[in-house]
Residue frames as a rotation matrix with the C-alpha (Angstrom) as fourth column:
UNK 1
0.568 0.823 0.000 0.00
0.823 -0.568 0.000 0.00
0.000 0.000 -1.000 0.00
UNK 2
0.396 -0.390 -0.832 2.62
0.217 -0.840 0.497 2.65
-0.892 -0.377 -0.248 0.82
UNK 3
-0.807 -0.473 0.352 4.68
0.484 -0.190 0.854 1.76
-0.338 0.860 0.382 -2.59
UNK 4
-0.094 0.629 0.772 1.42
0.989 -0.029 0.144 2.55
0.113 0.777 -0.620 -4.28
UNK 5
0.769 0.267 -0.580 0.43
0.499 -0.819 0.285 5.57
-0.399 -0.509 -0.763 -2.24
UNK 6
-0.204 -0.748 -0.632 4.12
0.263 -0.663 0.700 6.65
-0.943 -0.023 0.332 -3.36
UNK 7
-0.472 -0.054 0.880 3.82
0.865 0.166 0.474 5.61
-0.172 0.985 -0.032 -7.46
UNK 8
0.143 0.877 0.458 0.58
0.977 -0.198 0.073 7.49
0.155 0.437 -0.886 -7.35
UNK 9
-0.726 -0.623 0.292 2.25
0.300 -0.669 -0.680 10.75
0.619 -0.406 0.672 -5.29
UNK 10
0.110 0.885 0.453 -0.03
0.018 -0.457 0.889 10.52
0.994 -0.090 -0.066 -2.98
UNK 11
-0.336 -0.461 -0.821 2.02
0.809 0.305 -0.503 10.86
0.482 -0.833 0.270 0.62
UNK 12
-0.916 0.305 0.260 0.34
-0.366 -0.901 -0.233 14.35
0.163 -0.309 0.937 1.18
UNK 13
-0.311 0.940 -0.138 -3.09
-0.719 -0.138 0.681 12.84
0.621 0.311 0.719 1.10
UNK 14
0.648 0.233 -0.725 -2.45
0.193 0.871 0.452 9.26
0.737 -0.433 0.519 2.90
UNK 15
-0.102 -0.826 0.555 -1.40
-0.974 -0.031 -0.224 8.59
0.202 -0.564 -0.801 6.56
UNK 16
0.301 -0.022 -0.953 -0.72
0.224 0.973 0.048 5.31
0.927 -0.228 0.298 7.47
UNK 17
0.388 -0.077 0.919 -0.79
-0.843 -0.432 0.320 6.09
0.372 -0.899 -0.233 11.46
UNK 18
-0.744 -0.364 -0.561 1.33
0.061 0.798 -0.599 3.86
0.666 -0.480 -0.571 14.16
UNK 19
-0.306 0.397 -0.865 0.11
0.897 0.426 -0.121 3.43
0.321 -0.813 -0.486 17.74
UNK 20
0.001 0.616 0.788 -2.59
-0.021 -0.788 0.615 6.40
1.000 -0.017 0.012 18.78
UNK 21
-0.990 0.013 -0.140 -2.49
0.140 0.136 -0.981 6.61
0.006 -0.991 -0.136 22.55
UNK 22
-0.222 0.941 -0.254 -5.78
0.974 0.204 -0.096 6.37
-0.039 -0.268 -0.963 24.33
UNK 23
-0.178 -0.022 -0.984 -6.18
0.512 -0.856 -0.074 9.90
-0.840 -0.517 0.164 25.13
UNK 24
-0.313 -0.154 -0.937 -6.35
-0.456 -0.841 0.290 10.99
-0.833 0.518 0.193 21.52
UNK 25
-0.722 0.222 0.655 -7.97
0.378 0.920 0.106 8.28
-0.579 0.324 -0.748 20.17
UNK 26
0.005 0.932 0.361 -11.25
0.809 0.209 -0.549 10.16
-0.587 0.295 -0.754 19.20
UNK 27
0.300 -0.216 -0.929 -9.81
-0.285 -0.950 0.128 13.10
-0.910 0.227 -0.347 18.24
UNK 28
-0.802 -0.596 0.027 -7.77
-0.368 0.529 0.765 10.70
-0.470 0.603 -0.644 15.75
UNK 29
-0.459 0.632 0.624 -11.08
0.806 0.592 -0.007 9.02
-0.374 0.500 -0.781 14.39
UNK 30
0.319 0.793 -0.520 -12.92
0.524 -0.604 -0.600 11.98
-0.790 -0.081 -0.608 14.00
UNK 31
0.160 -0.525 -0.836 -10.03
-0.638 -0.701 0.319 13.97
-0.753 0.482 -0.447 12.01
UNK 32
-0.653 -0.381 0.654 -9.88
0.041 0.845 0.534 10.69
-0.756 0.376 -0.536 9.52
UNK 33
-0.566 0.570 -0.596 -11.52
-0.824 -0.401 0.399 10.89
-0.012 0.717 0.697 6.04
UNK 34
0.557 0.329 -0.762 -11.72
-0.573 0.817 -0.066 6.95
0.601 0.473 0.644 6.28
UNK 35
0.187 -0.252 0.950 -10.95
-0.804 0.517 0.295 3.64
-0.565 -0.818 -0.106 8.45
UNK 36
0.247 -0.139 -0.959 -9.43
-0.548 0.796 -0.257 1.01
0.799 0.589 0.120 6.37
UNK 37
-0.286 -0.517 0.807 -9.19
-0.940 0.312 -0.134 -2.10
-0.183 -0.797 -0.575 8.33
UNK 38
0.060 -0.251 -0.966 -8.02
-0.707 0.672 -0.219 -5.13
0.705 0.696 -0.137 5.80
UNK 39
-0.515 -0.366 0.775 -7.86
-0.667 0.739 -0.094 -7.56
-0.538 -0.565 -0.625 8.72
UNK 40
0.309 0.700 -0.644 -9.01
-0.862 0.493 0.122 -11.33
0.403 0.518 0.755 7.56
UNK 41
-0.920 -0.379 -0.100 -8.03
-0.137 0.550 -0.824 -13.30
0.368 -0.744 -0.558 10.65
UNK 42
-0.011 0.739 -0.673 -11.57
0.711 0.479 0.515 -13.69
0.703 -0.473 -0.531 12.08
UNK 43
-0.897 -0.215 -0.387 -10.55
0.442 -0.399 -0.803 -10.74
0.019 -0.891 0.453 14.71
UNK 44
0.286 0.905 -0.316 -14.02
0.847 -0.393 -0.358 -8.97
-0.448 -0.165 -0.878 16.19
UNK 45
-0.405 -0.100 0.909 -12.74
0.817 -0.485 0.311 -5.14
0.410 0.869 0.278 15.25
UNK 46
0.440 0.587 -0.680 -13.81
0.826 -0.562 0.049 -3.06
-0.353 -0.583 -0.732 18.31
UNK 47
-0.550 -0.541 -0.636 -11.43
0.318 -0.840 0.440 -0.50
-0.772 0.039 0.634 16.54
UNK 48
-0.777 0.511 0.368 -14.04
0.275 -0.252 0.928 -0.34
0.567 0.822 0.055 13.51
UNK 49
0.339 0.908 0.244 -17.11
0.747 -0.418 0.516 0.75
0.571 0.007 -0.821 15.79
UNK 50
-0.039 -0.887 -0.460 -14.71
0.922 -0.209 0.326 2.97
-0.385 -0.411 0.826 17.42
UNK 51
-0.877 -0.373 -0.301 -14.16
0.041 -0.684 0.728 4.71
-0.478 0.627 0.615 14.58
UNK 52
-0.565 0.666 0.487 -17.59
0.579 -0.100 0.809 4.48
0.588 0.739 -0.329 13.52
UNK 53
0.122 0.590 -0.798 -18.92
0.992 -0.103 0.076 5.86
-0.038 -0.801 -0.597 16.71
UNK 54
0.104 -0.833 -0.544 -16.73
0.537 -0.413 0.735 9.05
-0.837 -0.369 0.404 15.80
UNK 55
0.560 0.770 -0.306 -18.64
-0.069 -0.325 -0.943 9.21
-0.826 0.549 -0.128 12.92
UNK 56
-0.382 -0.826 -0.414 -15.53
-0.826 0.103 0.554 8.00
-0.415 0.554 -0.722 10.33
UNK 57
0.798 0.506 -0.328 -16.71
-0.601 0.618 -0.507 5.89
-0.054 0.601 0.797 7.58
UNK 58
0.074 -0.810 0.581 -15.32
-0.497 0.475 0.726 2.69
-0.865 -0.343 -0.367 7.77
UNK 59
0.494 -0.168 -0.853 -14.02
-0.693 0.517 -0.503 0.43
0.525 0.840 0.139 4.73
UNK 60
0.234 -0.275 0.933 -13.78
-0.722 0.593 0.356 -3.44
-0.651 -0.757 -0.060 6.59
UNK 61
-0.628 -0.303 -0.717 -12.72
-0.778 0.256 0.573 -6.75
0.010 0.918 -0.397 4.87
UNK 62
0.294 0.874 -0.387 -14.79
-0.811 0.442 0.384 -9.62
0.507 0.201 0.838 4.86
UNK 63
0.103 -0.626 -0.773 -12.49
0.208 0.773 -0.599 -11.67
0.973 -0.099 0.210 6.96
UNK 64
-0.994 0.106 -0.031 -12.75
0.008 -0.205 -0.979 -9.67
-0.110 -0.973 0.203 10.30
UNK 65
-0.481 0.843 -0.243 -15.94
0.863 0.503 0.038 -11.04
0.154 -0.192 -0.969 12.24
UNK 66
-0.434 0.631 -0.643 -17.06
0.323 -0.557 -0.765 -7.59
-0.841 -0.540 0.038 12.74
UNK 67
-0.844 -0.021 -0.536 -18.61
-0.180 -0.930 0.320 -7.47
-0.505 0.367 0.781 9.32
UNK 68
-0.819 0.535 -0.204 -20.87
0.557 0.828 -0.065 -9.73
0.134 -0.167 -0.977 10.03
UNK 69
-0.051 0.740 -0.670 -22.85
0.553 -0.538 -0.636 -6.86
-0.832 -0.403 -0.382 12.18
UNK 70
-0.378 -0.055 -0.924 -22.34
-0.344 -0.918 0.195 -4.16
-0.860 0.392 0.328 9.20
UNK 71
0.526 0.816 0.240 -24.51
0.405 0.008 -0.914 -3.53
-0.748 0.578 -0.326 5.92
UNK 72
-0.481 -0.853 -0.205 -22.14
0.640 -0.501 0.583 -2.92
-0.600 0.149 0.786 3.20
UNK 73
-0.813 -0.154 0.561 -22.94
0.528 -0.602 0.600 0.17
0.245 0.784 0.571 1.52
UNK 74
0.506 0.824 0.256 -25.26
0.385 -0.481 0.788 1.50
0.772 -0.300 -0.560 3.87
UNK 75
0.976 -0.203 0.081 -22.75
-0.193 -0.627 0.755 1.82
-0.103 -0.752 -0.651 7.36
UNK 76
0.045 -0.987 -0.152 -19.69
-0.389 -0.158 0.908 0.78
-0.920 0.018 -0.391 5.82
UNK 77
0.395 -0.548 -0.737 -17.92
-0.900 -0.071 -0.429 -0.29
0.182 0.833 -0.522 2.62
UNK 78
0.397 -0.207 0.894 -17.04
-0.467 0.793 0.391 -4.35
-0.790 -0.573 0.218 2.99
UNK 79
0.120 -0.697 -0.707 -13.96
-0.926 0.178 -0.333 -5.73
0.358 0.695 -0.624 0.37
UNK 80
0.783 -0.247 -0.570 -12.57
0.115 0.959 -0.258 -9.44
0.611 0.136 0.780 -0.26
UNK 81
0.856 -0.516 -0.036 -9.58
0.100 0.096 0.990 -10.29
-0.508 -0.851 0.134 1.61
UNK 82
-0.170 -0.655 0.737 -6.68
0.395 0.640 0.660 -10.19
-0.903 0.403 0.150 0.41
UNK 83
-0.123 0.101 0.987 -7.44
0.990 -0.058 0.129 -8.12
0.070 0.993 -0.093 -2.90
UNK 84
-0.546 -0.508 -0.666 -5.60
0.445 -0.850 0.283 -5.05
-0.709 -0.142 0.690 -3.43
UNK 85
-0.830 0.115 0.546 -7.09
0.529 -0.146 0.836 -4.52
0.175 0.983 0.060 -6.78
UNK 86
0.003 0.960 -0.279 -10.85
0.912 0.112 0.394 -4.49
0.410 -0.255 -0.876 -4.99
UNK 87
0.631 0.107 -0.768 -10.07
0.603 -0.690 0.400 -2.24
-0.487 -0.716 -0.500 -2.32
UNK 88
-0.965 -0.250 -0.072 -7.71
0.196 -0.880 0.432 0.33
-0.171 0.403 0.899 -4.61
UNK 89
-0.768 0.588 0.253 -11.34
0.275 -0.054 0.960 0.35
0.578 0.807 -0.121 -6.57
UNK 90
0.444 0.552 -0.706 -13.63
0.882 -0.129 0.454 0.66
0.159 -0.824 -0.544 -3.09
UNK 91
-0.372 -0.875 -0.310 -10.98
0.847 -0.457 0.273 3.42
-0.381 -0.161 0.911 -1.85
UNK 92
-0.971 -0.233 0.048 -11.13
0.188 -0.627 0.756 5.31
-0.146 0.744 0.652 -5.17
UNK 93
-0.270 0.869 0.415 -15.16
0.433 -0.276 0.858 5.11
0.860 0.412 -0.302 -5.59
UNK 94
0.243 0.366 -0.898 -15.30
0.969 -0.046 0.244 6.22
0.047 -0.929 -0.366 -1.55
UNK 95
-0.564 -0.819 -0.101 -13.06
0.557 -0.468 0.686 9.48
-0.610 0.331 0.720 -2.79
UNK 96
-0.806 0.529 0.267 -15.33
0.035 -0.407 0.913 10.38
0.591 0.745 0.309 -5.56
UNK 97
-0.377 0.926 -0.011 -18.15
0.166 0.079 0.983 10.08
0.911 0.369 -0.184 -3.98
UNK 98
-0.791 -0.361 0.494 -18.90
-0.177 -0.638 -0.749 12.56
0.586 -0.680 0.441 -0.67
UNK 99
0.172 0.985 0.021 -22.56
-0.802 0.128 0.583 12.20
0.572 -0.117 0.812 -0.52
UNK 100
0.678 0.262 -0.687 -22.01
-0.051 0.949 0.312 8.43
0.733 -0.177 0.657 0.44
UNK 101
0.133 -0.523 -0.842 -19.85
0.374 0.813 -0.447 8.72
0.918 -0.255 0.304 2.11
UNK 102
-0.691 0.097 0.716 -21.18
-0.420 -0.860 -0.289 11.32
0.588 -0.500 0.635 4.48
UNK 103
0.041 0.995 0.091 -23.84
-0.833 -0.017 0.554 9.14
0.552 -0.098 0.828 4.45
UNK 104
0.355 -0.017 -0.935 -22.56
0.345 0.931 0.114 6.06
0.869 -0.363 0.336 5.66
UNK 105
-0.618 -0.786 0.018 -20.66
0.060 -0.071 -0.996 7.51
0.784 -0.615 0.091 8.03
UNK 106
-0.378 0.661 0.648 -24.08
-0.925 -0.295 -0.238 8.88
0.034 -0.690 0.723 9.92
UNK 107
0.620 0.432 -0.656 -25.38
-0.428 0.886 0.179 5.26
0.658 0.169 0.734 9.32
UNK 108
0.246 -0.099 -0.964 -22.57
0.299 0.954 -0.022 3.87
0.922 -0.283 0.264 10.79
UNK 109
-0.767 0.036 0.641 -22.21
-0.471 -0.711 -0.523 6.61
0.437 -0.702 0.562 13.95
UNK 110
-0.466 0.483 0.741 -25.75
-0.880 -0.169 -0.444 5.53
-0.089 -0.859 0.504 14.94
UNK 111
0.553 0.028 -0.833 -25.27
-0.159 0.985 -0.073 1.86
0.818 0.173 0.549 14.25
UNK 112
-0.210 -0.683 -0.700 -22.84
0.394 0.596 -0.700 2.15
0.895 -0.423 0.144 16.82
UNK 113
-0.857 0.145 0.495 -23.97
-0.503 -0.448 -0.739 4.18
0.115 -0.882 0.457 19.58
UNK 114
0.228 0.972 0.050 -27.57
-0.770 0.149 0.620 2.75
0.596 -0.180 0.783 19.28
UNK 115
0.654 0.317 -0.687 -26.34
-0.532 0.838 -0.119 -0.74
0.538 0.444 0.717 19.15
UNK 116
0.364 -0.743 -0.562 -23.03
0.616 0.645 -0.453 -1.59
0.699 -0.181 0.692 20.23
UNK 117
-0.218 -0.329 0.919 -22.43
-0.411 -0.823 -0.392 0.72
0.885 -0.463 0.044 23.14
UNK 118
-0.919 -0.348 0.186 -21.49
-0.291 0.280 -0.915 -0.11
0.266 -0.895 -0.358 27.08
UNK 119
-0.415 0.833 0.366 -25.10
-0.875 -0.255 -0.411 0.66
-0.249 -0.491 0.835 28.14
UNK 120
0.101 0.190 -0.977 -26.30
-0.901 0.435 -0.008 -1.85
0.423 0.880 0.214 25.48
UNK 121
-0.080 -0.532 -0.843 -24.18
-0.270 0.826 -0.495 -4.55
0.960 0.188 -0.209 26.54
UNK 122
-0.959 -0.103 0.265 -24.97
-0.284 0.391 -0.876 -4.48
-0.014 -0.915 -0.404 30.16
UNK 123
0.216 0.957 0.193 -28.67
-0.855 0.281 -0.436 -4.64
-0.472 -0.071 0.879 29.61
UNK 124
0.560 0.116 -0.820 -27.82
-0.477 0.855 -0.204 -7.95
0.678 0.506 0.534 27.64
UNK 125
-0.575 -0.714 -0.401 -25.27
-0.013 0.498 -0.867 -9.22
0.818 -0.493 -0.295 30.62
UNK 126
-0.646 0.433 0.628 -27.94
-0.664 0.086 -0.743 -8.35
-0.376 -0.897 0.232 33.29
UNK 127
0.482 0.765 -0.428 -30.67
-0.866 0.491 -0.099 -10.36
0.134 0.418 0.899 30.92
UNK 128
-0.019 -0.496 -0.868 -28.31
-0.349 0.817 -0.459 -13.15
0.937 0.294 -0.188 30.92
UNK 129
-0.976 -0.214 -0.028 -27.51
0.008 0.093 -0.996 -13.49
0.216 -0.972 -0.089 34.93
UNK 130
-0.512 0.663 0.546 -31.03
-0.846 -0.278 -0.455 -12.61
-0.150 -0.695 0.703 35.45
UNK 131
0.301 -0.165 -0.939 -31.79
-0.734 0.589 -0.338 -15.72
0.609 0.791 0.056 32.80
UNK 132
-0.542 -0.605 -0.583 -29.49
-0.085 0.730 -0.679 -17.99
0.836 -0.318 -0.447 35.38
UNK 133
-0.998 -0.056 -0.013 -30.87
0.008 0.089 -0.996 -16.86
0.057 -0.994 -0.088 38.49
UNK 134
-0.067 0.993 0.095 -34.83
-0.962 -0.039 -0.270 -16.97
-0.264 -0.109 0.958 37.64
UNK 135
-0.029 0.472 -0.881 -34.76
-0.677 0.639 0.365 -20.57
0.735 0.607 0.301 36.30
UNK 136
0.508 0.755 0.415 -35.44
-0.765 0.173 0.621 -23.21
0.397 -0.632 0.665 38.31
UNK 137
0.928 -0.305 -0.213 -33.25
0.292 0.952 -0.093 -25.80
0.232 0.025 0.972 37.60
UNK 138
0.303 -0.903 0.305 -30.32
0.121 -0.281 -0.952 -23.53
0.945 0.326 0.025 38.09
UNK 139
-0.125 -0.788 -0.603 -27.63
0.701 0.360 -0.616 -23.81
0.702 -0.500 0.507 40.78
UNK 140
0.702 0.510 -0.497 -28.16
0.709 -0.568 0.418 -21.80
-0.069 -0.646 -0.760 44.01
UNK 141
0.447 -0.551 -0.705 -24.59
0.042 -0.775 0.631 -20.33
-0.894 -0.311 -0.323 43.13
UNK 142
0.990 0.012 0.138 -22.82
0.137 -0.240 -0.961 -19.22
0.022 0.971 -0.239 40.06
UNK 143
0.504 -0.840 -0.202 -19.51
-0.024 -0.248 0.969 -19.48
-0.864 -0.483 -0.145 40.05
UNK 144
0.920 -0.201 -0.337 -17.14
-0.393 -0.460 -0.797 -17.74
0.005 0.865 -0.502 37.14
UNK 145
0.617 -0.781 -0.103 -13.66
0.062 -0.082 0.995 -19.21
-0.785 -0.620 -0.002 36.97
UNK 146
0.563 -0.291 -0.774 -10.75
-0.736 -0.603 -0.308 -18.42
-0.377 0.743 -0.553 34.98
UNK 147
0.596 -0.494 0.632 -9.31
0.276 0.866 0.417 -21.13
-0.754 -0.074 0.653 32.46
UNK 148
0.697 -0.705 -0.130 -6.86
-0.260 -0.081 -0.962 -19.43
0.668 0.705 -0.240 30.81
UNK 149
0.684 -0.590 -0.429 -3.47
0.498 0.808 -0.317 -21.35
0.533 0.003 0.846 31.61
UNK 150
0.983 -0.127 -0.134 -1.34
0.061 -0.460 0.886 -20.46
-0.174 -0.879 -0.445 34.41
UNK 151
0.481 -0.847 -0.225 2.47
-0.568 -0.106 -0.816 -19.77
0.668 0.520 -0.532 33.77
């Protein structure tokens, strides 16, 4: 991606950003024309509703599990893995084309706050516990333990 970005002279237009500290995180989504995030490991992608919360149109690949939740061309832009060719062409029609991409962004903004947001997620963790502890058949205690492997 960078060769290209050079071929094309476009190093004034693209950043390609390292580590953002926390602290400047939203400022950093917010100032972004666009969120490219080519993962295609299976990762979830809390940095794509992030940046959608922050109102920053995202562009996701089909290979990270968070694009499962997303509508492409309505709250985000969704590309093959693994195909530069696609996503130069996704990229370049997201570029041309403000309207949409004004629009997704507000699409995805209040895809994420409605939806995927702290509040959200406890009402679905108290439904669950409450779920354990109303049923009958269910243990008088609940006990959580941790099995990740001990060093």
């Amino acid at each position: 991606m960078k060769a290209l970005i050079q071929n094309r002279g476009l190093q004034e237009q693209v950043t390609f950003a390292d580590k953002v500290p926390d602290e400047e995180i939203r400022d950093f989504y917010s100032a972004c024309d666009a969120f490219l995030f080519p993962n295609d490991q299976q990762t979830w992608g809390l940095a794509v509703l992030e940046a959608m919360a922050c109102g920053c149109p995202v562009l996701v690949s089909r290979g990270a599990g968070v694009h499962e939740i997303l509508t492409d061309q309505v709250n985000a832009v969704l590309f093959p893995p693994r195909d530069p060719v696609e996503l130069a062409n996704k990229i370049e029609a997201l570029v041309k084309n403000p309207g949409q991409r004004y629009e997704m962004a507000q699409n995805g903004m209040r895809l994420a706050r409605e939806t995927y947001n702290w509040s959200h997620f406890a009402e679905q963790i108290e439904s669950v516990f409450s779920g354990i502890v109303g049923c009958n058949d269910a243990p008088s205690q609940v006990m959580f333990v941790n099995s990740s492997p001990r060093p």
